[in-house]
N, CA, C and O of each residue as an XYZ file, in Angstrom:
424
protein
N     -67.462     -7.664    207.780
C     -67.767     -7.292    206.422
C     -69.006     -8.053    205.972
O     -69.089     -9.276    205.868
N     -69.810     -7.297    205.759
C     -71.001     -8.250    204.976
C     -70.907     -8.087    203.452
O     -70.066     -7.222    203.209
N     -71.544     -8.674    202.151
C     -71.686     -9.031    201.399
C     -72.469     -7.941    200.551
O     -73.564     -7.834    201.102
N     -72.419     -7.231    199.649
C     -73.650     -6.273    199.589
C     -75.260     -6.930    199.073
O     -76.306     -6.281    199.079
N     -75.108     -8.339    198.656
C     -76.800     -9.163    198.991
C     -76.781     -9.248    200.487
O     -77.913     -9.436    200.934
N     -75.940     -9.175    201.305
C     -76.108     -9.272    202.658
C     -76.334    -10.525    203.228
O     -76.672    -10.608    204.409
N     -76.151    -11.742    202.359
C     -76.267    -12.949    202.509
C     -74.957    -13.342    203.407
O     -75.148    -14.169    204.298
N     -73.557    -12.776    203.230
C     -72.893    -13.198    203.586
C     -71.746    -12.442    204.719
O     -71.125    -11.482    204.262
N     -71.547    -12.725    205.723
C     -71.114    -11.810    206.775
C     -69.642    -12.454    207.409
O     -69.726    -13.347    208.252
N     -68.445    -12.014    207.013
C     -66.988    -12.658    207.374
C     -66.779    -11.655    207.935
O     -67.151    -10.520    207.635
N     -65.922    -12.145    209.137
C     -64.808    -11.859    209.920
C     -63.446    -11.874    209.718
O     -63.073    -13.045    209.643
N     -62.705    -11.238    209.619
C     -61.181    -11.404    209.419
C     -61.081    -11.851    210.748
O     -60.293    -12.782    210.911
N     -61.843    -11.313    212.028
C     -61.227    -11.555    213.549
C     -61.236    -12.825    213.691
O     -60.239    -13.274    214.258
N     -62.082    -13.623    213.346
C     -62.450    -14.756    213.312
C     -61.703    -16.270    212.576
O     -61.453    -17.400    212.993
N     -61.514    -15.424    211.080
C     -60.500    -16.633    210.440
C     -59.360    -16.618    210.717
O     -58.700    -17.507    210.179
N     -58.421    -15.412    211.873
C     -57.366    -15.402    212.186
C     -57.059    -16.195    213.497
O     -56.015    -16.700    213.908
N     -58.079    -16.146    213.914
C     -58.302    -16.576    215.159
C     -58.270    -18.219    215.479
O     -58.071    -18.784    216.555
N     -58.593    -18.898    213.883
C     -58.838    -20.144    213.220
C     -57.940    -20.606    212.802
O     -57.852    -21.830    212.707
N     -56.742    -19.579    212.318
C     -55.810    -19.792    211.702
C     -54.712    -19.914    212.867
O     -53.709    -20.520    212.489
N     -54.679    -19.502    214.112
C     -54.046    -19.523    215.019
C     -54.216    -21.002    215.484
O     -53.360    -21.876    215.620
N     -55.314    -21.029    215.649
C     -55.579    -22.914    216.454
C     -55.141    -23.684    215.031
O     -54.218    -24.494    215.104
N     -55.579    -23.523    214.152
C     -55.078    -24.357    213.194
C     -53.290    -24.422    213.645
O     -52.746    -25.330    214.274
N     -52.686    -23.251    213.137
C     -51.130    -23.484    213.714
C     -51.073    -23.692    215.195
O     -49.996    -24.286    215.254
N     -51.509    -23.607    216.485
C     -51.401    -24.461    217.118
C     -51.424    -26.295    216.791
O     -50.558    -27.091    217.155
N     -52.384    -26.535    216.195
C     -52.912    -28.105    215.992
C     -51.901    -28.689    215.066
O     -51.854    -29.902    214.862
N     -50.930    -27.669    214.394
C     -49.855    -28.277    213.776
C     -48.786    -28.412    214.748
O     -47.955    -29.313    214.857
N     -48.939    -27.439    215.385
C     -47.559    -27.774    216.433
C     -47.216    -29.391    217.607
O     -46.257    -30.043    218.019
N     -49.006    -29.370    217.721
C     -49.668    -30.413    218.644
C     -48.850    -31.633    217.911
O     -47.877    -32.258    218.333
N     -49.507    -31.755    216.775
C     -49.061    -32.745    215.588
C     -47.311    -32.897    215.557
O     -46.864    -34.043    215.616
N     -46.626    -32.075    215.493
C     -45.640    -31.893    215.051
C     -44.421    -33.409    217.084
O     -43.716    -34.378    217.367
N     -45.399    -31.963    217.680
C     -44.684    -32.588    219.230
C     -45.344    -34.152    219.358
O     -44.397    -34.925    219.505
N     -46.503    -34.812    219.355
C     -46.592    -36.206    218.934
C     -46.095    -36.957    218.033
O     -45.942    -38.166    218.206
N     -45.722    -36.229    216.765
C     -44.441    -36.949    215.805
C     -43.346    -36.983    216.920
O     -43.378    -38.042    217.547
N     -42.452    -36.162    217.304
C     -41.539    -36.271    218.458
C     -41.579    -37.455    218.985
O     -40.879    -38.392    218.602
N     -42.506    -37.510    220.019
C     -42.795    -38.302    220.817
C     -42.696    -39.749    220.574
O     -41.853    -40.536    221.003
N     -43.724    -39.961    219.799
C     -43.603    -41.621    218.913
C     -42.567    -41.463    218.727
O     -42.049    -41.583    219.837
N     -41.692    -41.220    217.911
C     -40.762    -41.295    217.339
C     -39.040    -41.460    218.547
O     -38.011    -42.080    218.279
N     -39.337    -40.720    219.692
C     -38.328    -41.654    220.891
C     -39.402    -42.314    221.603
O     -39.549    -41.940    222.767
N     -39.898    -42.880    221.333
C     -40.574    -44.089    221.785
C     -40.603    -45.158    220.831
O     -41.441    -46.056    220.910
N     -39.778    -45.112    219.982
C     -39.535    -46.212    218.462
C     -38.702    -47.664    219.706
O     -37.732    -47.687    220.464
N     -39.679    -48.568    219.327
C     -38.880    -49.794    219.999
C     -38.554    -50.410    219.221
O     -39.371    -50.836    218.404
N     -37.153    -50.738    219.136
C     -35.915    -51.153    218.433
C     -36.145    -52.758    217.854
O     -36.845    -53.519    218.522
N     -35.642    -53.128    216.835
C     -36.286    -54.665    216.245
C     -35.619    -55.383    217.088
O     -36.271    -56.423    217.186
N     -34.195    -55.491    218.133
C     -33.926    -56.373    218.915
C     -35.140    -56.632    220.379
O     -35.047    -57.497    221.250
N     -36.230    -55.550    220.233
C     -36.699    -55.655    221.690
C     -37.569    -56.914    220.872
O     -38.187    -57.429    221.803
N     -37.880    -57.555    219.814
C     -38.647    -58.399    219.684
C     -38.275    -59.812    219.646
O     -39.185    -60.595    219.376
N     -37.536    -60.111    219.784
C     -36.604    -61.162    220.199
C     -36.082    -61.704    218.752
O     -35.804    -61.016    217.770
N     -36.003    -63.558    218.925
C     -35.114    -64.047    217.632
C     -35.825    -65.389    217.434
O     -35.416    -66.379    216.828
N     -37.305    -65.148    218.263
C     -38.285    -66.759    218.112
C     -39.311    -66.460    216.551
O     -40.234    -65.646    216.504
N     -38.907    -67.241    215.516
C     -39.580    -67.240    214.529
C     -40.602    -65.895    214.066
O     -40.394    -65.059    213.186
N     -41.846    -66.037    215.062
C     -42.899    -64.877    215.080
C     -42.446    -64.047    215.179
O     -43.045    -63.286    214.419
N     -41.315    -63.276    215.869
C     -41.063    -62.114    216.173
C     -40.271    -61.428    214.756
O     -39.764    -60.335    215.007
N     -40.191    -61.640    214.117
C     -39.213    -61.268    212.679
C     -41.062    -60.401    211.861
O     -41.311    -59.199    211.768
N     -41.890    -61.493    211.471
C     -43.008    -60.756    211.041
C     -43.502    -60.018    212.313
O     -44.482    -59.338    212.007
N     -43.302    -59.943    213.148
C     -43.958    -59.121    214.562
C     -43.541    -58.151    214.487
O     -44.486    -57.363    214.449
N     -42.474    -57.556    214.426
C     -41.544    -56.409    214.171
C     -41.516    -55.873    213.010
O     -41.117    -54.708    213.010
N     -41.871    -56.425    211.757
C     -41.803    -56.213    210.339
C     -43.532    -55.125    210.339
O     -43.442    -53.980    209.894
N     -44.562    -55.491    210.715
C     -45.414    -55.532    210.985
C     -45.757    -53.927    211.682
O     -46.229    -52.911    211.171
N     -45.136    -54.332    213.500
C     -44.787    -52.927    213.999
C     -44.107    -51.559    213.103
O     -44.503    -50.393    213.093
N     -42.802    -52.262    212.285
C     -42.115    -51.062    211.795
C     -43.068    -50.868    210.475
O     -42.487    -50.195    209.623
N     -44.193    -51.224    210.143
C     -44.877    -50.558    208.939
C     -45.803    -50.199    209.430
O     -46.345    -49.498    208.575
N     -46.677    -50.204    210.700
C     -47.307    -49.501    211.336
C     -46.671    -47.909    212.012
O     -47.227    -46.814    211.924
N     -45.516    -48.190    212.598
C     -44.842    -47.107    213.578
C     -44.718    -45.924    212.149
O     -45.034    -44.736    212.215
N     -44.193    -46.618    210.947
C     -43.540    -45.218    209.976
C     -44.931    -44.753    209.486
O     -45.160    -43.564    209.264
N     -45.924    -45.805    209.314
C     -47.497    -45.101    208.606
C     -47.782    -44.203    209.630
O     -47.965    -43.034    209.290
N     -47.862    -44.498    210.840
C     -48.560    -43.372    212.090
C     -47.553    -42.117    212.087
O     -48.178    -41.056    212.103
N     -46.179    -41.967    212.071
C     -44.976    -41.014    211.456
C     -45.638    -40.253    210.400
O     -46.023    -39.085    210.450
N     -45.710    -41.058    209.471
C     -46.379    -39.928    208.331
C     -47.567    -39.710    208.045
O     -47.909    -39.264    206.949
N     -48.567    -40.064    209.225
C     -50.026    -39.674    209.169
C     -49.533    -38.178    210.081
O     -49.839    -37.061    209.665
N     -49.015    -38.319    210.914
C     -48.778    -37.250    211.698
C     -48.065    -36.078    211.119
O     -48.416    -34.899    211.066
N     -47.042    -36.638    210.720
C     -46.054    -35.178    209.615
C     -47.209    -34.597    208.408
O     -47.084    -33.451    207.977
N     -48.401    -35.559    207.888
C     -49.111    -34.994    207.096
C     -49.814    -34.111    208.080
O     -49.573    -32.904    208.096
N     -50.773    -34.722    208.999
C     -51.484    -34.188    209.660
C     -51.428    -31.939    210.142
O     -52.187    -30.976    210.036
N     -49.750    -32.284    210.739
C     -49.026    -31.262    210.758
C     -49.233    -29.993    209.855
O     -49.506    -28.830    210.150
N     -48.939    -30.807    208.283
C     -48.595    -29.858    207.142
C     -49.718    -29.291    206.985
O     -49.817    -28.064    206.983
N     -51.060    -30.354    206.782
C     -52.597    -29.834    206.622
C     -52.920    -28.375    207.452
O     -53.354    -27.272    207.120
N     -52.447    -29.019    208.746
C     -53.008    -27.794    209.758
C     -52.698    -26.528    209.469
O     -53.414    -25.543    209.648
N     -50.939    -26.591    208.733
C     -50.211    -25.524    208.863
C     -50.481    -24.453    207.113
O     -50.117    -23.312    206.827
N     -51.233    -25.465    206.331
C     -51.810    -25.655    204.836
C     -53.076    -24.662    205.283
O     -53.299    -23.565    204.771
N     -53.771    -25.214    206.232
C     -54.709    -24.635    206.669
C     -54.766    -22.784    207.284
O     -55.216    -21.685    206.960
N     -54.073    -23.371    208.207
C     -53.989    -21.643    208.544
C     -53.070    -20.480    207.478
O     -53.776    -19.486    207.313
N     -52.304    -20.409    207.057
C     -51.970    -20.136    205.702
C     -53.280    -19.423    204.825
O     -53.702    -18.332    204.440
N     -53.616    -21.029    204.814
C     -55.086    -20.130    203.680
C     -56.025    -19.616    204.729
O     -56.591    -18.790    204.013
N     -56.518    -19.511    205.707
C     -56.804    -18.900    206.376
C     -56.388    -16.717    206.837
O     -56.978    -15.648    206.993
N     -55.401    -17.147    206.841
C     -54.702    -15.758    206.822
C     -54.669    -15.152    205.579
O     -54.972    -13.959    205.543
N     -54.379    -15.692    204.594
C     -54.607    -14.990    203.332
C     -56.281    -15.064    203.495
O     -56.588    -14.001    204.035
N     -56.979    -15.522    203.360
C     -58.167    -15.437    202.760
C     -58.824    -13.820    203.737
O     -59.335    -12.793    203.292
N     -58.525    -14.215    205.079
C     -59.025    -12.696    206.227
C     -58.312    -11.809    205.472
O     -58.967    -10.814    205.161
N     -57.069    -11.842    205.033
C     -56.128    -10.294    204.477
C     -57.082    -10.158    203.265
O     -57.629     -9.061    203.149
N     -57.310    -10.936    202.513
C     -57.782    -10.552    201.003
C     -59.512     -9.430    201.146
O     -59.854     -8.390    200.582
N     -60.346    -10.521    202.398
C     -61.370     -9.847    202.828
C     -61.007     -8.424    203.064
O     -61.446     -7.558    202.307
N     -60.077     -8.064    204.267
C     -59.819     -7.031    204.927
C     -59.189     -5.899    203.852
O     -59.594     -4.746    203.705
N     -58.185     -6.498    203.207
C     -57.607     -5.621    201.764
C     -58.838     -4.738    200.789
O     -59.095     -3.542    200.658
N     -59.509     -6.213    200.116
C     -61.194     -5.493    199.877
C     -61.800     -4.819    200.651
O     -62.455     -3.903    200.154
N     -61.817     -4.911    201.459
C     -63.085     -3.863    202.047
C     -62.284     -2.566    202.190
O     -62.716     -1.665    201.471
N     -61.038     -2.194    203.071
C     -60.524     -0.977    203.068
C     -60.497     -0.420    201.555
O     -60.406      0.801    201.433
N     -60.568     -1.222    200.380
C     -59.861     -0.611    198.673
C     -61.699     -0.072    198.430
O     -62.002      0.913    197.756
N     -62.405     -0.692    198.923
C     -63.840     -0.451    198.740
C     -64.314      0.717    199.520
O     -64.964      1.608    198.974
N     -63.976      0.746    200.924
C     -64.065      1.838    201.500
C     -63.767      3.245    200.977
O     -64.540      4.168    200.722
N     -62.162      3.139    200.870
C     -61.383      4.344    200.214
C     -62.218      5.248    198.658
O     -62.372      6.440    198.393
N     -62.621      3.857    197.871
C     -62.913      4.261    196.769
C     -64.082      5.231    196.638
O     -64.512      5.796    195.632
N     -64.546      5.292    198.080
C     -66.017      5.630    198.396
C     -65.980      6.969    198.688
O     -66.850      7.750    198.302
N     -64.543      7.448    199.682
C     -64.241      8.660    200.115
C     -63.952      9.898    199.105
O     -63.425      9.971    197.995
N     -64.398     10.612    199.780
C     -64.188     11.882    198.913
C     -62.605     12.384    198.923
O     -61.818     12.256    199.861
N     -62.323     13.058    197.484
C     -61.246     13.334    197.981
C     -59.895     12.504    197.890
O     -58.762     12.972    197.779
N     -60.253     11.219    197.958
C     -59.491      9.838    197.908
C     -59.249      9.639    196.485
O     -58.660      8.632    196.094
């Protein structure tokens, strides 16, 4: 679809196509939340010598920030393709309502 200044030229094939890797890249996101998450090492693996109490305190506010950088990460992607798909339908909607209006008969 181009623009009728002709400045501007979208693809629906294209932002769907965007919107697909985007929901892939949430899924990506989603299976590395997994992952970390049974790989959580337990506050006894840090022992009971003084340091290890802030050592572990430390880890577990790192491990849940990287958790919810990732569950965000996820949502964005999935935020993303969303508006992606609407935005190609809205293009594609316009242009067929523009087309039609054009036809004779219609």
């Amino acid at each position: 679809m181009t623009s009728p200044s002709r400045n501007l030229d979208v693809q629906p094939e294209a932002l769907r196509s965007f919107a697909a890797a985007s929901r892939d890249r949430a899924g990506r996101f989603r299976e590395l939340e997994r992952a970390f998450r049974d790989g959580h090492v337990a506050r006894h693996s840090f022992g009971v010598m003084p340091a290890s109490f802030s050592l572990a305190a430390a880890y577990e506010q790192q491990f849940e920030a990287c958790l919810e950088g990732l569950a965000d990460g996820a949502e964005v992607m999935a935020d993303i393709a969303e508006g992606l798909d609407d935005t190609a339908e809205a293009y594609t909607g316009t242009d067929v309502a523009n087309t039609d209006m054009f036809k004779p008969g219609v």
